[in-house]
KOLBA-10244 format. One record per atom (N, C-alpha, C): y, x, z. Coordinates in steps of 0.1 Angstrom, whole numbers, plus 5000, padded with zeros to 4 digits. Example, Ala and Ser with C-alpha at 12.3 -4.5 7.8 and 13.67 -1.06 7.14 Angstrom:
! KOLBA-10244
494351325078 495551235078 496751325078 497851285071 498951375071 500051295079 
This chain:
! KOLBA-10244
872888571162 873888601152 874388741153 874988811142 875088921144 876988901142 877389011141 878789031144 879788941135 879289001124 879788961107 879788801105 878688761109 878688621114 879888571121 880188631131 880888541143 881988551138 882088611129 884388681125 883888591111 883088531104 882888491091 883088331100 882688311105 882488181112 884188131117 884588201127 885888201132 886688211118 886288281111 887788271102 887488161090 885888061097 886287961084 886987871089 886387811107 887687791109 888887751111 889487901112 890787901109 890887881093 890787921085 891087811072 890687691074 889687621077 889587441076 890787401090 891287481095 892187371100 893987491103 894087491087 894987591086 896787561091 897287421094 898087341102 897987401118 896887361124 896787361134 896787511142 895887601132 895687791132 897287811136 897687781125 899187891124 900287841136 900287671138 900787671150 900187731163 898887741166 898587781174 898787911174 898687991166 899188121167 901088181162 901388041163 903288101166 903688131177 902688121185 903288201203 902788341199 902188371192 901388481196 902788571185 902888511168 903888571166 905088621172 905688501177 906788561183 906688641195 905488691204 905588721214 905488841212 904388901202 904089031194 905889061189 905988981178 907789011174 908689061182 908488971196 909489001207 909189161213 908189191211 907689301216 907889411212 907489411195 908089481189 909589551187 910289411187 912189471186 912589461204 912089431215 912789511223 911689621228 910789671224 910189821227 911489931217 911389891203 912289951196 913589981199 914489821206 915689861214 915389961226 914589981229 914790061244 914590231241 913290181228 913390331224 914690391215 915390311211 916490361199 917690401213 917890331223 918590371234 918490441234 917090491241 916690631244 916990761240 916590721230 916790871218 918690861217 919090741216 920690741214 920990851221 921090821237 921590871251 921291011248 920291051244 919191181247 920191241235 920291191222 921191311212 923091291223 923391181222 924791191222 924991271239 924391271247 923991381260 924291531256 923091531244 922991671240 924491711235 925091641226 926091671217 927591721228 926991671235 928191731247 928491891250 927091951247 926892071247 925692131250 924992261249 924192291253 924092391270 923292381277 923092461291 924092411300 924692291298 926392301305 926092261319 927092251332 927092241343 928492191341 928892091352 930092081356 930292101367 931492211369 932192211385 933692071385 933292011398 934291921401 934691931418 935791891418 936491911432 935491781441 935391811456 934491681467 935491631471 934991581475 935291391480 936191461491 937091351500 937791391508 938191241514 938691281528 938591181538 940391131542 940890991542 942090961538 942290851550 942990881561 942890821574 941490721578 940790841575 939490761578 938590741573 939090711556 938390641544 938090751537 936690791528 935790811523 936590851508 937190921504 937190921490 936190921479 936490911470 935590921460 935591111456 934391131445 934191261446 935691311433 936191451436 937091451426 938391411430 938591391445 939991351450 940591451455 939791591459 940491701465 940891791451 941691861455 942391941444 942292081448 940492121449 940492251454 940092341442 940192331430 939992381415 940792471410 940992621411 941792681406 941792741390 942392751383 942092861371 941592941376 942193041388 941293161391 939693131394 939693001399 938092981403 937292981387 937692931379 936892911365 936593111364 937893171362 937393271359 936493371371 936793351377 935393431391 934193381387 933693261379 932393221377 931993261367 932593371360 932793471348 931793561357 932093571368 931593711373 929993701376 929493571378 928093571378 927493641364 925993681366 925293731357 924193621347 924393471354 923593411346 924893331339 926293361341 926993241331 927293331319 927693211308 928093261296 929493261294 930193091294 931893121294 931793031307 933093031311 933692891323 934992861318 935192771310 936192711311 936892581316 938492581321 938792491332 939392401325 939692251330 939792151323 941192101333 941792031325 942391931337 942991791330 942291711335 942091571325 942691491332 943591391326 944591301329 944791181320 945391061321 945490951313 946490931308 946890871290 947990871289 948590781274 949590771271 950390641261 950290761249 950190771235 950190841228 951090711212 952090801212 952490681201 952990811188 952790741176 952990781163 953490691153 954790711150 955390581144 955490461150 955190351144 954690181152 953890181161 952890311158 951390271166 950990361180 950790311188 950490361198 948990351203 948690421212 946990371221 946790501229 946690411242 946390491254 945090531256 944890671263 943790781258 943890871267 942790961273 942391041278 942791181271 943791271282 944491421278 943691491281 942991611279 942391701280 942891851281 943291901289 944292041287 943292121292 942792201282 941992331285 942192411278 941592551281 941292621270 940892651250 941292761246 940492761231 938392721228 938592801247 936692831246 936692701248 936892581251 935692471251 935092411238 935792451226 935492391211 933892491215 933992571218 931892671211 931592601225 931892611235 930992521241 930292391244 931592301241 931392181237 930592131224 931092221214 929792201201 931092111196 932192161195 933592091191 933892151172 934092001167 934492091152 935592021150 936292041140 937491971134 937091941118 937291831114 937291781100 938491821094 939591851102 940591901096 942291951101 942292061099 942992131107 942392261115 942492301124 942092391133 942292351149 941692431160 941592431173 942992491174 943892481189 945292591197 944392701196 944992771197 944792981199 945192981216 944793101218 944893151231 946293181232 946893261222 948293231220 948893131230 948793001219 949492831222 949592821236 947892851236 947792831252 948592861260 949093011264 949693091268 951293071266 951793041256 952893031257 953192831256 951892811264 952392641265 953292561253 952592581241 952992511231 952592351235 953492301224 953492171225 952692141212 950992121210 950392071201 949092051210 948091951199 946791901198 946091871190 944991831194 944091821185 943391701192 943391531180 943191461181 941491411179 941091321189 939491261188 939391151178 938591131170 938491081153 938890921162 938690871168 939090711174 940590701178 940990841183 942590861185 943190851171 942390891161 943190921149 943390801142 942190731143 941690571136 942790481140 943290501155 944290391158 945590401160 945990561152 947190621156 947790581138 946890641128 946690661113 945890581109 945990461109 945090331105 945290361091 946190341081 946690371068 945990481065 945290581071 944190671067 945490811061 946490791065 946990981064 946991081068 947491181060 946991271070 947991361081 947391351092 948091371108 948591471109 947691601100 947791711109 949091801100 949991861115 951391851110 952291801114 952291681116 952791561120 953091581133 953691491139 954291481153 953491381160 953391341170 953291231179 953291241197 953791131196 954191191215 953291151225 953191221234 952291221240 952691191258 952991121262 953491061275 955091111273 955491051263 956991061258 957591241256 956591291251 956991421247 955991441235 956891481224 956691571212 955591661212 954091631204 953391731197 953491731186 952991831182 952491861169 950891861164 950591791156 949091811158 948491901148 947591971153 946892111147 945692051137 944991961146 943191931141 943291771147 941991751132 941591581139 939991671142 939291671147 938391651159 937191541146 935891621147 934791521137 934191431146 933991301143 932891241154 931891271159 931991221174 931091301180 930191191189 930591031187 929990931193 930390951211 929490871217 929190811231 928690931235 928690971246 927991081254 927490991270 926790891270 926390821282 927290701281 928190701288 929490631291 931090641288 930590751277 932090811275 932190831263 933290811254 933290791242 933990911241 933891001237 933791171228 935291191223 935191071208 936191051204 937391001205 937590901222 938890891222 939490911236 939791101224 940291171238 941391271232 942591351233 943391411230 943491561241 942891671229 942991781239 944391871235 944691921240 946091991244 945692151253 946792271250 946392371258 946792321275 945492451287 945592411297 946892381302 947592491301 948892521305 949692441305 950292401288 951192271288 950592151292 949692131295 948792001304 949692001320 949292131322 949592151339 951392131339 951492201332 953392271337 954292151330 953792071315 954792001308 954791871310 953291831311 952991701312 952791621326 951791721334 951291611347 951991721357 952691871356 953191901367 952191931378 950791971377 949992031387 949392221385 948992261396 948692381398 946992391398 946492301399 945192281395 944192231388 942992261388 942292181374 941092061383 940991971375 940291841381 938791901378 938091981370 936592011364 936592171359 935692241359 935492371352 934192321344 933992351332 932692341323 932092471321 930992511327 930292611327 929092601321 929392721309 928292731301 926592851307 925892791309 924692881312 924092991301 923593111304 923093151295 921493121284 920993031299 919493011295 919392901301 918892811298 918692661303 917092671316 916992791316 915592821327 916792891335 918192931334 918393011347 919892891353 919392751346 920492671355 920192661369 919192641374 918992621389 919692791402 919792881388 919792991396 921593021396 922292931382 923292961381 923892881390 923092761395 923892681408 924392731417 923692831423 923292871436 924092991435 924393041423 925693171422 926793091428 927393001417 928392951416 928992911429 927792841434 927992781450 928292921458 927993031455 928193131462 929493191468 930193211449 930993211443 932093161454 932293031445 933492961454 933392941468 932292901471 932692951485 933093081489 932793171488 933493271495 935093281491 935293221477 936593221474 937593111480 936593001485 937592931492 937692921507 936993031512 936693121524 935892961537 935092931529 934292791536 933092861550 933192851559 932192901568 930892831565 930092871573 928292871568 927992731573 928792671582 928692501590 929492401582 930192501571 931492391566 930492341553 930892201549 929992141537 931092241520 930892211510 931492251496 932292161496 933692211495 934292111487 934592141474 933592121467 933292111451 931892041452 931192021439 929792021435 929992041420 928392051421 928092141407 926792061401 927192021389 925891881385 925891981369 924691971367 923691981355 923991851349 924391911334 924491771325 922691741320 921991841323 920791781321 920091681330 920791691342 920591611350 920891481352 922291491339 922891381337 922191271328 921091371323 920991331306 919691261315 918691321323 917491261326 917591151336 918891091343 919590981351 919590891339 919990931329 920290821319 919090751313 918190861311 917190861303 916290791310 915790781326 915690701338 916190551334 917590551335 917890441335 917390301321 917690411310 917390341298 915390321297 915090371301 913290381303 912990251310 913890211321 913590111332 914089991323 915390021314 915489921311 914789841298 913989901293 913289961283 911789891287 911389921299 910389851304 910489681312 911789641311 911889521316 912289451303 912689461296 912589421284 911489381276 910589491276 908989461277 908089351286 908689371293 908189251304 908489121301 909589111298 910388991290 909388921280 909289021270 908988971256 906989001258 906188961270 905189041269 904888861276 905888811285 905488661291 905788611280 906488561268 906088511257 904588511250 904288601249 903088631249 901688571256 902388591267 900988531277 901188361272 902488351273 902888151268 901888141258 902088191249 900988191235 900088211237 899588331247 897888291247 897388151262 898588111266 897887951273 897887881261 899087841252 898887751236 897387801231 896987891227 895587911222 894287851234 894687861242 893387801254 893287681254 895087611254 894887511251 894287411236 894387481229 894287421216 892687451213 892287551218 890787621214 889887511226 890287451234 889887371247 889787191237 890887211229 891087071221 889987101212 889287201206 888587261196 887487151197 886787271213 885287211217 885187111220 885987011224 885886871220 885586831209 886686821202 886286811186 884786821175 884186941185 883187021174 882386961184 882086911196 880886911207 879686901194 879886751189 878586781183 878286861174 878986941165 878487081158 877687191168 878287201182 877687271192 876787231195 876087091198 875187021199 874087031190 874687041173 873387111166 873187251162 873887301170 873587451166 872787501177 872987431188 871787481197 870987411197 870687291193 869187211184 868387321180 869287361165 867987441155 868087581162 868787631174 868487761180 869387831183 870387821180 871487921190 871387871202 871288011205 871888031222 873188031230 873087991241 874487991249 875488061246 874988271244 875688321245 875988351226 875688311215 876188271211 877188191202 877088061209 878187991211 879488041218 879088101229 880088161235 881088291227 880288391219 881088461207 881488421202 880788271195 881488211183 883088161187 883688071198 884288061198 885688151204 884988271212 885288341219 886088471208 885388471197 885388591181 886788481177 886888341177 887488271168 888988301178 888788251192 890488291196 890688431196 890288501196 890388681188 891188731176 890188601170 890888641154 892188551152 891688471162 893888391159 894988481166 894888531173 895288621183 895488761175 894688821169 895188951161 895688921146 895388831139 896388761129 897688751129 897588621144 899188661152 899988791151 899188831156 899489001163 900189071145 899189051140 899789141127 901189061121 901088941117 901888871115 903588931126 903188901137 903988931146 904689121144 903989181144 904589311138 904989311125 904789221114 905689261105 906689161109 906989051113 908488991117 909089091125 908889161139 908889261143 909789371139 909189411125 909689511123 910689481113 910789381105 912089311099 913089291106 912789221120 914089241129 914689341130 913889421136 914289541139 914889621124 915089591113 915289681098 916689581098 916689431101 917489401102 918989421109 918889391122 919389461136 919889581130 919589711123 919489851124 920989831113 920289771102 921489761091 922689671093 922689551097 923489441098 924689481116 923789481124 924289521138 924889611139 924289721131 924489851132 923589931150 922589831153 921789871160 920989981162 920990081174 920190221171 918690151174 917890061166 916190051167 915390141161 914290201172 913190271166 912290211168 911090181153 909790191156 909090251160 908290251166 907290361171 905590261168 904390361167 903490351168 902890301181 903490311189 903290311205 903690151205 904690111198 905389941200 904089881196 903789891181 902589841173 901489871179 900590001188 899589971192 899589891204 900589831215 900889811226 900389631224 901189621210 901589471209 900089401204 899589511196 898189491190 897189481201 897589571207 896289591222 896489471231 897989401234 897889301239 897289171232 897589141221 897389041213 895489021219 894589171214 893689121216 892789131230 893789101241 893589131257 893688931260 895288911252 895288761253 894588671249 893888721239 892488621229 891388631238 890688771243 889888771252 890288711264 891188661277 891288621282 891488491282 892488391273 892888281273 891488221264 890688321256 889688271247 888188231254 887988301268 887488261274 886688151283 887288121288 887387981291 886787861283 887587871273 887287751259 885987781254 885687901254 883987961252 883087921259 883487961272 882387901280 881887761279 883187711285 882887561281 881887531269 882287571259 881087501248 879487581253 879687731260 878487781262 877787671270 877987571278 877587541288 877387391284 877587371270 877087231269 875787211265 875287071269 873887041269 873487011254 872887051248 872387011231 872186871230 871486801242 870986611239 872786581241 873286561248 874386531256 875986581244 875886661238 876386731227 875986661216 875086611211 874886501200 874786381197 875386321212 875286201218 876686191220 877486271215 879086241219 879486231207 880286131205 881186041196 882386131192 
């Protein structure tokens, strides 16, 4: 028999027993389907993490204060308060930084009228808006001014605004208090989404100054955000920086940093790690569905050659050979199996168009989902299809025509 044959043969069939076909190949749909929308969820993660990472800023590093030890006990990192303003600007003095600006972030009750909601303060400088990749939809950023003379204003994150101004007015101008003190607000802040774990928008920045002296009453900053000049001279601008403060916080050559300095790219490829793993266990998930549907096809293709014995019985009468019979039925769970398979990528990808619109799900297709799902479909026909093949290869022609 030649090829054309064996797929003309199989696929008649699957039409003469088009009941039993489509059941047998509903494991394979859904397993392909399953495949398809969680490859798509892991890759829409992906790319999620990977832009909203970026949008945090470009080349950035964070300086934060180290861990510290509390009769005994282990702090967490960020509990010493060895962060000065003057340290942000000394890291001005390296030749691979661009800006350093210092932060100092705190928690807090924000009410406007009736409405209140508690939110993360931000007291830094004018420079973190170009570093951060910061815009306002309306209003403006504090001036260096503000800063300096510890005004009482901010500039609100679009989720601060949403639950402060539900009625949709407009803020800026307006008043609202901020751990029971009077701002004025300058700018609402455009959306800027999730950045990993951290939602962008619901945060309230304020100048450094009145952060320190009005609000929380400290002399230091909890983070510095340092901008690199070239994303090839971060590794080099670590090792300034580390230079840097230590000698500023006069640390001997046996003493450990009490600071560290993390790469938000570093942040971004932890994430990206993390969503990849999760991204391949998901796959794994929806890939043992799959294998379920191709035992359903072994089983059913096993019910087949019973059925047909004596058709096998006369086809190796007038001259086919073992092997085949063995294509023949071997071509036939193939072709139920990549049917499946297609079938299964367009449900697949309906979910996933579904999910995207209705959920508001970040799903991507990829070519990679469809050839993976395709490639297994016809891995599980050849292997579950096997079996059932042989079997008929191996039956006797007298003994085959002699069964009832």
């Amino acid at each position: 028999m030649k090829w054309l044959e064996y797929i003309l043969i199989a696929l008649q069939a699957v039409r003469d027993h088009k009941l039993r076909s489509g059941l047998t190949a509903l494991g394979i749909i859904i397993g392909v389907s399953a495949v398809i929308t969680m490859i798509s969820l892991g890759q829409g993660a992906s790319k999620a993490v990977s832009e909203s990472l970026q949008s945090l800023g470009s080349n950035l590093l964070a300086v934060r204060p180290g861990s510290m030890a509390f009769r005994h006990v282990q702090m967490g990192e960020g509990a010493r308060q060895t962060l000065k303003v003057d340290d942000a600007v000394a890291i001005l003095e390296s030749p691979y930084v661009l800006e350093s600006v210092p932060e100092f972030s705190g928690g807090g009750q924000l009410k406007a009228g009736n409405a209140n909601w508690s939110t993360r303060i931000i007291g830094t400088t004018p420079e973190l808006a170009a570093v951060r990749n910061l815009e306002v939809s309306d209003g403006r950023f504090f001036s260096r001014r503000e800063d300096l003379s510890t005004a009482r204003v901010c500039i609100l994150g679009k989720t601060v605004y949403d639950n402060l101004f539900s009625t949709g007015g407009r803020a800026v101008d307006t008043f609202v208090r901020v751990r029971n003190v009077n701002f004025r607000v300058v700018g609402i802040l455009k959306e800027k989404g999730y950045a990993g774990w951290w939602n962008q928008d619901d945060v309230v920045y304020i100048p450094l100054t009145t952060a320190q002296r009005r609000l929380f009453g400290a002399d230091h900053v909890t983070s510095i955000s340092v901008q690199v000049r070239d994303a090839d001279l971060i590794d080099d601008a670590i090792l300034d920086i580390e230079r840097i403060l230590r000698k500023r916080h006069q640390l001997r050559p046996d003493q450990d940093n009490d600071f560290y300095v993390r790469s938000y790219a570093d942040i971004a490829r932890t994430f990206q790690e993390a969503t990849q793993t999760f991204s391949y266990l998901l796959m794994s998930i929806a890939l043992v569905s799959l294998v379920v549907g191709g035992i359903g096809i072994m089983n059913i293709m096993l019910v087949s050659v019973t059925e047909r014995t004596r058709e096998i019985g006369l086809r190796k009468a007038i001259g086919a050979r073992a092997r085949d019979i063995r294509w023949q039925f071997l071509t036939e769970a193939v072709s139920l199996c990549l049917l499946g398979g297609l079938l299964g990528v367009a449900v697949g990808i309906g979910i996933s168009q579904v999910l995207t619109r209705a959920a508001q799900w970040n799903l991507e297709v990829t070519w990679v989902s469809i050839a993976v799902s395709f490639g297994f479909s016809f891995f599980v026909g050849v292997v579950f299809g096997y079996l059932p093949a042989q079997r008929a290869a191996r039956l006797r022609p007298i003994e085959a025509l002699r069964h009832e």
